[in-house]
N, C-alpha and C positions, 0 to 999 in steps of 0.2 A: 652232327656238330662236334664229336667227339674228337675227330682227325684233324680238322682248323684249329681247336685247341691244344691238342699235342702239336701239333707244327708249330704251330706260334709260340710256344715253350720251349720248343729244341732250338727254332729259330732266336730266338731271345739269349738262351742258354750261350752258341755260340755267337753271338754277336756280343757278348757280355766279353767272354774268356778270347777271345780275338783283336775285337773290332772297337770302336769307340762311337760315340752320339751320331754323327755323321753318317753311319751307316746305320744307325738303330732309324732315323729320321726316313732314310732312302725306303728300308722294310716296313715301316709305319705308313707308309703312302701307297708301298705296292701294296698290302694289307685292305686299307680303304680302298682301293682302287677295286683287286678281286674281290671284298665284300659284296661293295655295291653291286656291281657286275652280275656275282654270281646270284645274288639277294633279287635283281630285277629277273636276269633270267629263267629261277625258279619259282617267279610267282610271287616273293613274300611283300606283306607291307609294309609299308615305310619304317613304322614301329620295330618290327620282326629286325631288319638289316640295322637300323640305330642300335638298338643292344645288341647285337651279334658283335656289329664292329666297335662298342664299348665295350665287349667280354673281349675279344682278340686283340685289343688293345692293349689293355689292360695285361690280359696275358703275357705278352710279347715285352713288356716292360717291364712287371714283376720279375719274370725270368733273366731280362736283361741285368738287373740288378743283382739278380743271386751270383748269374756268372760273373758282371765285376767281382765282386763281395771272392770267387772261388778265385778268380785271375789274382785278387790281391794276398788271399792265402797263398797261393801259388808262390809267389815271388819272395812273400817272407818265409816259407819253409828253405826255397833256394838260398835265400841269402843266412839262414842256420847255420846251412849245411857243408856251405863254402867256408874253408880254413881262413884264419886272418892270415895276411901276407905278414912277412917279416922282411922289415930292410935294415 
């Protein structure tokens, strides 16, 4: 379970610093999708795949937020860093 949760953190991470809601929604669906999926394939109970895809949820959107929170540091060191114009 350790690998679904680093993914869903990088994934988050870059959907943060990229992408906007719209696509955090798009990975939030494939996410439930390959839970379940993967959750029936290998046997678990219904319980086991409920909090898994509450932990990778979760996950995926914590991290989505940090990456805004970095996209928006991003933008204000660029705009520091850039000279004021002069006319």
């Amino acid at each position: 379970m350790v690998w679904p949760c680093l993914a869903a953190a990088i994934a988050g991470l870059a959907i943060g610093l990229w992408f906007r809601v719209p696509f955090l929604l798009a990975a939030a669906f494939f996410v439930s999708i390959a839970t379940i999926v993967m959750g029936r394939l290998s046997g678990w109970s219904y319980l086991s795949i409920f909090l898994s895809l509450l932990l990778l949820l979760a996950i995926l959107q914590a991290s989505y937020l940090v990456g805004l929170w970095a996209a928006s540091r991003r933008s204000d060191l660029r705009s520091l860093r850039r000279p004021p114009s002069t006319k």
